[in-house]
N, C-alpha and C positions, 0 to 999 in steps of 0.2 A: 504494500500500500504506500504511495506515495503522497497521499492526502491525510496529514494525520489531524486529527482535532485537539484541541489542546484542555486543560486543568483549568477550568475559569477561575478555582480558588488559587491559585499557587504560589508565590511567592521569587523574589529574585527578578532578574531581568523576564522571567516569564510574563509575572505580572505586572510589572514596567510597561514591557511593548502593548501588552494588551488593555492598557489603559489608555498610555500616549497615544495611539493611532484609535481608539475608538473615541475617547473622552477630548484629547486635546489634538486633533489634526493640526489647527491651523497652527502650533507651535512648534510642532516639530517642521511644519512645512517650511515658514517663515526663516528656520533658521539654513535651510538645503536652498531655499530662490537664495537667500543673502551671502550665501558661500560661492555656490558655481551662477560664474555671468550670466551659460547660457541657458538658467532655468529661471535664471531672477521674476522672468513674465510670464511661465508656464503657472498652470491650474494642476496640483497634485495629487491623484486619483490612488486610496488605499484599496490595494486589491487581498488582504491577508496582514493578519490576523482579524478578522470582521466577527464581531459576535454573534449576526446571524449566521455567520457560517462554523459555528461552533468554536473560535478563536482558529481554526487551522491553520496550517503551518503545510508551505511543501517543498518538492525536492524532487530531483532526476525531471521525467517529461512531464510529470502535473505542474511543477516549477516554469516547465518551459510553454505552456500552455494556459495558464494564468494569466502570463505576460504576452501571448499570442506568438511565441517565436517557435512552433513547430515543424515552420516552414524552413529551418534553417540550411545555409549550404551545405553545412559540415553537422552530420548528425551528432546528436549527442554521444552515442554511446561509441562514435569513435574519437570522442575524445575523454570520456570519463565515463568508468561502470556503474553501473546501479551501485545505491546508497550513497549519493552526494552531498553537497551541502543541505540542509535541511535549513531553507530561509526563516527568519524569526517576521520579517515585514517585509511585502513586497507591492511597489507602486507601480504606475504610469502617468506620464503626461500627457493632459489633452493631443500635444503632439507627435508620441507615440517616443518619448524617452521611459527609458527603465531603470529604476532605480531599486535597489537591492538592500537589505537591513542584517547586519547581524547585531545583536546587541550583548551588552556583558551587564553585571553590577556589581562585581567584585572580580578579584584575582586570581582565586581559583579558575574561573569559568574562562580566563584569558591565558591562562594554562595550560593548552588543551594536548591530551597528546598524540601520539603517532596514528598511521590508521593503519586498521587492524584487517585493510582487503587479503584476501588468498592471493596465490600467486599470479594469475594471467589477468585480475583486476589490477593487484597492484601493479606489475608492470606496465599498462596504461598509464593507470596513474604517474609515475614515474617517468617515463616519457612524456606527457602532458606539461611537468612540473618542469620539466629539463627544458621545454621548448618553451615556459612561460618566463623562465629564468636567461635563458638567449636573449628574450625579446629585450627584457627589462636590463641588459647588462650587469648582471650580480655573476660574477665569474666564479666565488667562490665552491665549496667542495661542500657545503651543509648541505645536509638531507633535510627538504622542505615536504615530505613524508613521516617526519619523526618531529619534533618537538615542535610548537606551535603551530601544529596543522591544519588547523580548523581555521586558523588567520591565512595560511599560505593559498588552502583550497578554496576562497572566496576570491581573492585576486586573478585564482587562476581562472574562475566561472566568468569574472568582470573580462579578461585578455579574451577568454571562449565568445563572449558576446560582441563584445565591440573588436574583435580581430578577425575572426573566424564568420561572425555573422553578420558585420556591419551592422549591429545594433547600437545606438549609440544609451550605454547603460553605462550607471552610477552605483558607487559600490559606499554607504553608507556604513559605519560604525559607531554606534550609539555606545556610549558610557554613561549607565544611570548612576549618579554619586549620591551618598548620605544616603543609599536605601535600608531602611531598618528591617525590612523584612525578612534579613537573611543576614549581611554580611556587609554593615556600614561602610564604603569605601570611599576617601577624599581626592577629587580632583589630581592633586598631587600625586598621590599612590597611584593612582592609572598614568602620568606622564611618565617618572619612573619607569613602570614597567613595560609600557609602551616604547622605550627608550631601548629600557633591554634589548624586548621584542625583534627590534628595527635592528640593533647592532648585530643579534647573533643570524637574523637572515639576513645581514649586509642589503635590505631593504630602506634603509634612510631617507633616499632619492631613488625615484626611477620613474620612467615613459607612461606610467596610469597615475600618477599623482594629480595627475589635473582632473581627473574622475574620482579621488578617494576625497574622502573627508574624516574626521572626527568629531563627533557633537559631542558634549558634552551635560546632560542632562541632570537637573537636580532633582533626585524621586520628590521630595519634597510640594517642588511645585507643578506638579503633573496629577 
């Protein structure tokens, strides 16, 4: 199943996203027009996490169907196996931009580790990762398969769409801070580790930055 419904009660970034995008749209909109130029005048349409659709959440071709990209040149599943990212929010603009959501609330959850495919998924995978790592100039020898992979494999779905399918999509990273519902974390402690992050995939700079963002969200006022 690639359509999963989600815990309306749950706590953490679960229950973050699915407040921010049902309760407070215009605020998290507000702050994606006032980062990227070219959305500044786009109208931004939540396709997921929707309460009438049970909070769901999706991933592999339900993900790419959501967003209307089934048509694409380059199939999905030759570029990545079943069980992909599992998006936490996913948009469009009236103009047919894509914008993508993973979201955290603490450090653990930006931790994430290796993935755990068999061998002739991973090796996709792996070759995937090696040609997302060409594009963007990162020469180095880390395995973006093993430790913070859950960050590496969003980037690569952003390169999939806007390289492979001329999609012109955004790849969004929400940090809810001060969430008490789990695991109170400061602004600060997410740049920190975000810092880390960036040094150990020699990802500090690269060719999608102009697509990526960080919001920084206070549970607080959501």
């Amino acid at each position: 199943m690639t359509k999963i419904k989600q815990n309306p009660n749950g706590r953490g970034s679960l229950k973050c996203i699915q407040h921010l995008i049902n309760e407070k749209p215009k605020y998290i909109n507000s702050i994606i027009n006032s980062h990227f130029p070219d959305l500044a005048n786009e109208n931004i349409i939540w396709l997921s996490p929707l309460k009438e659709d049970g909070f769901a959440e999706y991933k592999d071709y339900s993900f790419l169907n959501i967003i209307g990209a089934t048509s694409s040149p380059l199939p999905l599943k030759e570029f990545w196996p079943k069980g992909g990212p599992q998006w936490d929010a996913l948009a469009k603009t009236t103009s047919g931009k894509v914008i993508l959501v993973e979201a955290k609330a603490n450090i653990p959850e930006l931790k994430s580790p290796g993935t755990r495919a068999k061998e002739l998924s991973k090796n996709l995978i792996m070759k995937s990762l090696s040609e997302v790592k060409q594009y963007l100039e990162i020469s180095n020898d880390v395995d973006w398969s093993n430790k913070y992979y859950q960050y590496t494999n969003r980037i690569a779905h952003l390169f999939y769409l806007r390289e492979k399918c001329n999609i012109p999509a955004y790849l969004i990273n929400i940090y809810f801070v001060n969430d008490k519902t789990h695991i109170a974390t400061k602004k600060k402690q997410f740049e920190i580790a975000l810092k880390e992050l960036k040094k150990h995939l020699g990802a500090d700079s690269h060719k999608l930055d102009n697509y990526m963002m960080e919001a920084y969200v206070d549970a607080n006022l959501i």
